[in-house]
C-alpha positions as CSV (number, residue, x, y, z in Angstrom):
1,X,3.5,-7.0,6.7
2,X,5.7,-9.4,8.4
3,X,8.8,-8.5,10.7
4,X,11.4,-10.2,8.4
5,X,11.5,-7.2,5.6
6,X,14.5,-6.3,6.1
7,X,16.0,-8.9,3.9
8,X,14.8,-7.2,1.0
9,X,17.5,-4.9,1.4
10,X,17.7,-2.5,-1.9
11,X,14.2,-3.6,-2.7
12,X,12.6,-2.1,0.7
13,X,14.0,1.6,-0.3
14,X,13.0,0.9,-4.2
15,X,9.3,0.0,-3.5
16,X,8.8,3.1,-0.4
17,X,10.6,5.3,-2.8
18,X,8.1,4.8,-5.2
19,X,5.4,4.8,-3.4
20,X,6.8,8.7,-2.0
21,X,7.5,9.6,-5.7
22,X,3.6,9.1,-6.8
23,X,2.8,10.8,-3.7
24,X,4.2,13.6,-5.2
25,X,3.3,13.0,-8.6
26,X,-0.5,13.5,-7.1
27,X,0.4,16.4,-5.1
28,X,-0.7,14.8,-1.9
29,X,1.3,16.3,1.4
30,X,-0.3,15.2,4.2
31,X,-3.1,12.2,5.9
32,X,-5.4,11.0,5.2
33,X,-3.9,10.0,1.7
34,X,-7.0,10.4,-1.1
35,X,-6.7,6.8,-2.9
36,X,-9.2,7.9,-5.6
37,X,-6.8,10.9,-6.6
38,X,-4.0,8.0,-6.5
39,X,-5.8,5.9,-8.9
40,X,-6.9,8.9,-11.0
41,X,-3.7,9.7,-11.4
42,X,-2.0,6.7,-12.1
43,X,-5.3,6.0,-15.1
44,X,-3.1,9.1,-17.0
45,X,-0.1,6.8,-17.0
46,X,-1.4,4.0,-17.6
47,X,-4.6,2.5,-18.2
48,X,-6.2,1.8,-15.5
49,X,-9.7,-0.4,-14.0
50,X,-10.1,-0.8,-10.6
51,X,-13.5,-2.9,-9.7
52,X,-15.3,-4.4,-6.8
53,X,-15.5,-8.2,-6.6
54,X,-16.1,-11.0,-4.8
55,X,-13.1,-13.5,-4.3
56,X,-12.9,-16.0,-1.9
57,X,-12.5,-15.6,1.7
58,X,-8.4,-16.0,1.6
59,X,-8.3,-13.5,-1.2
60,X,-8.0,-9.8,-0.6
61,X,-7.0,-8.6,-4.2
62,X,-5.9,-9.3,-7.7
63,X,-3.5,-7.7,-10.3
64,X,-4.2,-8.9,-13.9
65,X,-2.3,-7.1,-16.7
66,X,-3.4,-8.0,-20.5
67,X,-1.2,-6.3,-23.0
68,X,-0.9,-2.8,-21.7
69,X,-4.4,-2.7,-19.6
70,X,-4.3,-3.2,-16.1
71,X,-7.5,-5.0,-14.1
72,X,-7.3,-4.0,-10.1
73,X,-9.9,-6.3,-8.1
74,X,-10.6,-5.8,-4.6
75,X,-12.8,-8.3,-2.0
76,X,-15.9,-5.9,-1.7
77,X,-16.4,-8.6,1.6
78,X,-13.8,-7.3,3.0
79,X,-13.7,-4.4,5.3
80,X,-13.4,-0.8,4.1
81,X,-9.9,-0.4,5.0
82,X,-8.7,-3.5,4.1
83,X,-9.8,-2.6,0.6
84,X,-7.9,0.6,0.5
85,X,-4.9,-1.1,1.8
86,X,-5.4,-4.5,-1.0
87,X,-5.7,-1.5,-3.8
88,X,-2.4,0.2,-2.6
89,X,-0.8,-3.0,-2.8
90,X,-2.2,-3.9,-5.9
91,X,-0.9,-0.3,-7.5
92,X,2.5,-1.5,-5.6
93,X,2.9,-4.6,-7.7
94,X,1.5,-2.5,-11.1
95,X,4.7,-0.2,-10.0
96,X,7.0,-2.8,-8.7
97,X,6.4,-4.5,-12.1
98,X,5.7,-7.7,-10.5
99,X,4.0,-10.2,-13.5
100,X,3.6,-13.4,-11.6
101,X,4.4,-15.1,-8.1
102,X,6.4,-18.2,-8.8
103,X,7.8,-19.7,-5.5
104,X,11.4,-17.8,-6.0
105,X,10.1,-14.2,-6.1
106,X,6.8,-14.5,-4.9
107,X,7.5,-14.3,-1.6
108,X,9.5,-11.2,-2.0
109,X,7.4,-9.8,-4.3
110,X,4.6,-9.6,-1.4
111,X,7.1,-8.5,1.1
112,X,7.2,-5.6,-1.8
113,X,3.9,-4.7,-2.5
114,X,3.0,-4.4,1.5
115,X,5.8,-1.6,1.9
116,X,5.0,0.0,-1.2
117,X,1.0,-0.1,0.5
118,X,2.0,0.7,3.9
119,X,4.0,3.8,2.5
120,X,1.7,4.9,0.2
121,X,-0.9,5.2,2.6
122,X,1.0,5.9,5.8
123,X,3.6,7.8,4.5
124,X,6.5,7.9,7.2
125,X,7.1,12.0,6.6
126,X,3.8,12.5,7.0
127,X,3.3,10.1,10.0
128,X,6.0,11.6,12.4
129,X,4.7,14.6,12.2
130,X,1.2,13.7,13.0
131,X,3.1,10.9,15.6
132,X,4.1,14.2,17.7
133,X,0.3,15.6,17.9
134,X,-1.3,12.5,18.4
135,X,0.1,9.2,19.8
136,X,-2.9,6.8,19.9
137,X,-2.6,4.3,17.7
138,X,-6.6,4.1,17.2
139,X,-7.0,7.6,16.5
140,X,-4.1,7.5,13.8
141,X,-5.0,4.6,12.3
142,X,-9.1,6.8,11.9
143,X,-6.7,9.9,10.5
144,X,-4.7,7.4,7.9
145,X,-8.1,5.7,6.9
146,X,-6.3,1.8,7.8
147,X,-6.6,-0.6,10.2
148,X,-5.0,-0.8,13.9
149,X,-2.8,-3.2,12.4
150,X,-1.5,-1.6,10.0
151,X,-0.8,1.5,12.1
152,X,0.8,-0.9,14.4
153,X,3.1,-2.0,12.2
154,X,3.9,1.2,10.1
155,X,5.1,2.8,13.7
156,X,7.1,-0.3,14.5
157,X,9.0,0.1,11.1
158,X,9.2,3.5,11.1
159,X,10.9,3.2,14.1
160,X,8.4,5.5,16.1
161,X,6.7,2.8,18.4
162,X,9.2,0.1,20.2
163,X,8.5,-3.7,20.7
């Protein structure tokens, strides 16, 4: 997730809304956030495959949508946590109704899908609550189930960890 998301504007609170409102569509209220009950929930919306692949080494996921099915792939070479947070963004463009990335919205469209990840899977309500128990960033990021990165970055945006 890069620092620059702000320019999103509207889009930002569009794509973490989202991401809260199927939160609470699975019921789910506090970390670490169960992504098979996510994806078994969204497969009674909509139909649904998420598999295991091998892509290339730049390649973390894919989104490919054929009439009304929906095809998740994930990197299986890619770390555990990494995969969790590639099919939480891949479930954010299915939401987001990204269909391609041509060069005017792909960018944004990214910018998107990471927030709409990053919330689903560190929600901010749940995080500031758990941020006053525990404040090392290892030991959330083992609660959330993501990387040190990604915890990094979630408490820099959610305002809870300073430059």
């Amino acid at each position: 997730m890069e620092n620059d998301e702000l320019d999103l504007g509207p889009r930002k609170k569009i794509a973490e809304a989202l991401a809260r409102n199927l939160l609470q569509d699975v019921g789910l209220s506090k970390a670490p956030v169960s992504l098979s009950r996510v994806i078994s929930h969204v497969q009674t919306v909509r139909s649904l495959t998420v598999l295991k692949t091998v892509l290339t080494e730049n390649l973390s996921g894919l989104l490919v949508i054929e009439d009304e099915h929906a095809t998740i792939g994930f990197n299986e070479n890619n770390p555990w946590c990494r995969q969790r947070f590639t099919i939480a963004h891949e479930i954010g463009h299915l939401f987001l109704g990204h269909t391609c990335n041509n060069d005017v919205d792909g960018a944004h469209n990214e910018k998107e899908a990471h927030l709409f990840a990053a919330e689903l899977l560190i929600p901010t309500s749940f995080l500031k609550k758990d941020f006053k128990k525990m404040r090392s960033i290892p030991d959330l990021a083992r609660l959330y189930r993501v990387s040190e990165q990604a915890m990094s970055i979630k408490l820099m945006t959610a305002k809870l960890l300073m430059k």
